[in-house]
N, C-alpha and C positions, 0 to 999 in steps of 0.2 A: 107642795109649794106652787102648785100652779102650770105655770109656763115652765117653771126649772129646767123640764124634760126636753126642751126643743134644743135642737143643736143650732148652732150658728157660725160655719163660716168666718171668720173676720181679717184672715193671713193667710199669705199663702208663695213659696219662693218656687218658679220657675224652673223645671229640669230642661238644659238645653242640650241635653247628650243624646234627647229624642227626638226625630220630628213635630212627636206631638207635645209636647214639653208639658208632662203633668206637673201639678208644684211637687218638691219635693218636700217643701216641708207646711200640710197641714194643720189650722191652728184653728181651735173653735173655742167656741163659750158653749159651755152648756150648763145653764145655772150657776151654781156654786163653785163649779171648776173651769179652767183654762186647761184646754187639751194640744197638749204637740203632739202630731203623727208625722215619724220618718216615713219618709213617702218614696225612698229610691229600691222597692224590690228587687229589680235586678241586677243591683252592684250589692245587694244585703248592706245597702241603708250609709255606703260610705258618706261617709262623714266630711263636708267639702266647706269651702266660705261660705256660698251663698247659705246653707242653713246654717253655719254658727252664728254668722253675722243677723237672721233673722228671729231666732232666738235670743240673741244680746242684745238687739234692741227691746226686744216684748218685754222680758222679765221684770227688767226699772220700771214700766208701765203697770203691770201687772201686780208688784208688789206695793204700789200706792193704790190699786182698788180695792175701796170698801166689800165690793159687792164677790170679788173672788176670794173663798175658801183656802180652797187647793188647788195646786196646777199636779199634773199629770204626764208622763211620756211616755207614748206607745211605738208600736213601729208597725207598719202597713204589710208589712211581709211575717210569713208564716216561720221562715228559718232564723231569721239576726232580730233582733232587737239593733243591732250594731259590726259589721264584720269591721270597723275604725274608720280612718282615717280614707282617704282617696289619693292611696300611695300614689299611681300615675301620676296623677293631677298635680300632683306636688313635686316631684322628681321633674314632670317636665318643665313646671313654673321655674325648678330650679336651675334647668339649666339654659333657661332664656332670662333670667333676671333673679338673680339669688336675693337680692333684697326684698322682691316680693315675697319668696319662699318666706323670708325670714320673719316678715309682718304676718304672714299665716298664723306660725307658730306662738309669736304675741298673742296673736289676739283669741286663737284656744286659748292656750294658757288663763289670758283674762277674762274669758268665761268660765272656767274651771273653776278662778276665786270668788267671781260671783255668783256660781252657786251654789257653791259652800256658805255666804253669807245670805242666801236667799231666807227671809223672814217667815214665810209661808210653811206650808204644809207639803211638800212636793214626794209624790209619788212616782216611780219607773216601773211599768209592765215592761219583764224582761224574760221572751219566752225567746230559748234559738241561741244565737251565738250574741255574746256582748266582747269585743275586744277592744283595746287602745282605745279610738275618743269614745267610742260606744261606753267603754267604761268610764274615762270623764267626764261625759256627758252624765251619768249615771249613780257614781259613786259615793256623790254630796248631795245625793238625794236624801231627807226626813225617813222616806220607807223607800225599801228598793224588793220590790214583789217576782219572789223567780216561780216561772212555769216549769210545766215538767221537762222541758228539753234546754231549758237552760245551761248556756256552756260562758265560763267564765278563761279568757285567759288573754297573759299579755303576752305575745309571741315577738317579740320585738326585737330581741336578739339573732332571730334566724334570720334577718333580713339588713344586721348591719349598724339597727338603733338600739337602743333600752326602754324599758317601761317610762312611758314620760306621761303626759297627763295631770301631773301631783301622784300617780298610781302609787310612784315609788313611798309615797308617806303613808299611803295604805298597806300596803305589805309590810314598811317598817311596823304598821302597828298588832301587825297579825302576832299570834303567837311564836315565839322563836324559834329556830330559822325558817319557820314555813313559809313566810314569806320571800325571801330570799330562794327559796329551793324553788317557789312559782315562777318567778322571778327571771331566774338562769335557766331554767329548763323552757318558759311559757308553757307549760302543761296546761290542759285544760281541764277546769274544775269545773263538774255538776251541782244542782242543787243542792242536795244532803252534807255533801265539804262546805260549800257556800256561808251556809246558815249554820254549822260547826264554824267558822271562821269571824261568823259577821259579816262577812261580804253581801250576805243580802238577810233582810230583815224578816221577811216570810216567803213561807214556800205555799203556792195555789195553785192550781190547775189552770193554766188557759181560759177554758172552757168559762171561765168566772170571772173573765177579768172586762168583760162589758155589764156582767148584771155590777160589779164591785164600781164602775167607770158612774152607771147610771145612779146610786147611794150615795155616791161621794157629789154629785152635782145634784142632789138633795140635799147638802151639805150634811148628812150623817157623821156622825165623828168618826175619823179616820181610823183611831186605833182601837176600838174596841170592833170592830167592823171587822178591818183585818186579823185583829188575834182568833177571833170568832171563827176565821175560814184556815189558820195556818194549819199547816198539816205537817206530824211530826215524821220528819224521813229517817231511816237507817241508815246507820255508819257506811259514809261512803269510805275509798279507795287511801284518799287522801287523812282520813281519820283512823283505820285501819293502819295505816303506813306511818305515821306520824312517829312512832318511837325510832324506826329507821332513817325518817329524815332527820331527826332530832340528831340523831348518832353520829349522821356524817355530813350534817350542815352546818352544825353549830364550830367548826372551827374558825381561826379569825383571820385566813385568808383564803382567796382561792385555790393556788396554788394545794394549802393546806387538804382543803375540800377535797379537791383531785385525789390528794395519797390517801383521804379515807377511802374514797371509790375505788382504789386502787385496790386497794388492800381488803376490802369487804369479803368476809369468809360467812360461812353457815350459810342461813337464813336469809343472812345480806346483801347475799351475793348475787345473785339472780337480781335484785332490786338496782345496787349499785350499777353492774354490768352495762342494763337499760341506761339508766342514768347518763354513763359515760356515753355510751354509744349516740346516745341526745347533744350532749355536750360538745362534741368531736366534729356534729356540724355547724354550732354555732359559729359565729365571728369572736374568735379571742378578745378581739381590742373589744367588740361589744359586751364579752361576757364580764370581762375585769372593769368598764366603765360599771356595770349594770352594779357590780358587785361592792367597789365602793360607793355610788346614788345610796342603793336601798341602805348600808350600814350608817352614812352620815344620814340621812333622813331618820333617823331613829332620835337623834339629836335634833331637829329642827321640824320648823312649822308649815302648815302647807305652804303658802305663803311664799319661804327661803327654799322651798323646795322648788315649786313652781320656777323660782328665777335660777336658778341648778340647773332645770330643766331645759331652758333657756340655753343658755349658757355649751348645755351639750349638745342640743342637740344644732344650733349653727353650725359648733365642730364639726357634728355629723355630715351635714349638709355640705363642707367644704371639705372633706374627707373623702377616701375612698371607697371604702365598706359599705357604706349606706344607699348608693348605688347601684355599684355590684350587686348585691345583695337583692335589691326588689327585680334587678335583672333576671337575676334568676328563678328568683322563685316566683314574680309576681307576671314579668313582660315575657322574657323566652322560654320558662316557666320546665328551664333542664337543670332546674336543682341543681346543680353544682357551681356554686359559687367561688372564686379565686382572691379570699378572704387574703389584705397584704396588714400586718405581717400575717402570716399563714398558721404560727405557733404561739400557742399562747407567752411558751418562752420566751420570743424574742422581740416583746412587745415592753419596750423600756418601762419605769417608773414615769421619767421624763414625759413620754409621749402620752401615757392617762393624762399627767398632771394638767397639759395642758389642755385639756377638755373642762378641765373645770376653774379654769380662771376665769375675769371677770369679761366679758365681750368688746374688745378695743371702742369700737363704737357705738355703747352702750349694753350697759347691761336692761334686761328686762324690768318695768318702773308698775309696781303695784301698789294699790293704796295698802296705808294702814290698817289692822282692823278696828281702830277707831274712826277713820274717815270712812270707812265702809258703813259702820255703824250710824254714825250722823248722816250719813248720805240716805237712811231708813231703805236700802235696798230688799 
């Protein structure tokens, strides 16, 4: 096609955490495709406003041009695709102005929904770690392409929060209770579980994913391209494991969960033990929010999820746990966190409930997916 092959420049969002302030986030035309590049290697691509906000504008542009195919997201760094969110940044926005915090979390969210409704063809190179928005960013991708070191996990509960992003409506849709067992543990899953799961649509090597970057801004059709290079991986850990998660996940509360772990003999045992011993650093009140999210999201759409989402995670943010938590493991970084209440036991009915009511000052306002739809996003 010509010129197709020339790249172009056209966006680009400022990093001001460096003197020299690279953009962080990368944006080119190159033919057929619109390219995002996470551009923060040395925070592994945290996830902050300035690049949600310059991705939320592009996309509505993007999906009324004729001339773009498919859009595409890579990340500049050799380890993360994504390590999430830019916990500091947010902890400290929250505690100089919570209301800011709390427009953060909008306005992910409402990227989240729009690109789930994105018309296009959109592809993620995801070699390295993808977590929390890494994975919203990610996860309503058309194809989502894992390299070999791809690590998949929502660790959210070790630090106070739960899987948010809409994550939670994807695990609901994993096979039963895998996702819920990722979920409360944030375990991290490789590519061979991935693509046993669905979580990602093909597996390629790295190494391919600029000659695959350069075909697709030849507009080559996307999926016969990619099927063409998937590569079939071996039962990983998590597919291996699955009849034992099945065993002692599938009961219908946590609580419940626990006395399977408990009680796990033979085979199980050794399996369960680890489990618990994951579990025991968790935040209670995080584990039992996390635990009711993913079972109603099984009931409901990304959408009611998203505003869920919403909803908990203000809680969070005006809460204690959430805090605490990136205290320790993210700022003074001595793990040990002084989770209140400290037991799973003695964390009321009560005190969930009120994580999931509706936000006195608004709850989270998403269009329909019929407005979405006429809006030809």
């Amino acid at each position: 096609m010509g010129d197709t092959m020339t790249s172009q420049t056209f966006a680009g969002v400022q990093d001001t955490s460096t003197g020299s302030m690279p953009p962080k986030v990368l944006l080119e035309r190159r033919g057929a495709m619109r390219l995002f590049t996470l551009n923060r290697p040395k925070t592994l691509n945290a996830f902050d406003d300035d690049m949600r906000k310059i991705i939320a504008d592009e996309i509505p542009r993007v999906a009324r041009d004729p001339d773009t195919y498919v859009v595409g997201f890579q990340s500049a760094s050799p380890k993360a695709f994504s390590a999430g969110c830019d916990i500091r940044a947010l902890i400290a926005t929250a505690q100089r102005d919570m209301e800011e915090a709390k427009s953060y979390f909008r306005a992910e969210y409402s990227l989240n929904w729009l690109l789930d409704f994105f018309s296009k063809p959109t592809v993620s190179f995801i070699d390295g770690i993808c977590m929390g928005s890494g994975a919203g960013l990610s996860c309503y991708n058309t194809h989502r392409v894992a390299g070999e070191r791809y690590q998949f996990a929502m660790p959210e509960t070790a630090i106070g929060l739960f899987p948010d992003v809409g994550v939670a409506h994807v695990l609901a849709s994993l096979p039963w209770p895998m996702g819920l067992f990722l979920g409360l543990t944030g375990r991290s899953t490789q590519r061979a579980d991935a693509a046993w799961l669905g979580l990602v649509t093909h597996c390629i090597d790295a190494a391919r994913f600029p000659a695959i970057i350069d075909q697709l801004a030849d507009a080559q059709p996307i999926d016969p391209l990619l099927d063409s290079l998937n590569i079939d991986c071996s039962p990983g850990p998590l597919q291996r494991d699955a009849a034992m998660i099945e065993d002692l996940f599938s009961a219908t509360t946590l609580p419940d969960i626990l006395r399977r772990l408990q009680g796990a003999s033979g085979v199980s045992a050794l399996f369960a033990n680890s489990v618990l011993d994951e579990l025991k650093q968790k935040s209670p009140l995080s584990l039992l929010i996390t635990d009711r999210h993913i079972r109603s999201a099984r009931k409901m759409d990304l959408r009611d999820t998203l505003i869920q989402d919403y909803r908990l995670a203000v809680r969070c943010l005006a809460g204690h746990d959430f805090g605490e938590g990136v205290r320790a493991m993210i700022i003074d970084k001595d793990k040990d966190p002084h989770w209140s209440p400290a037991r799973l036991e003695d964390v009321t009915a009560e005190h969930v409930d009120q994580y999931f009511m509706p936000v006195e000052t608004g709850d989270l306002i998403l269009p329909s997916r019929s407005e979405m739809q006429a809006a030809r996003v």
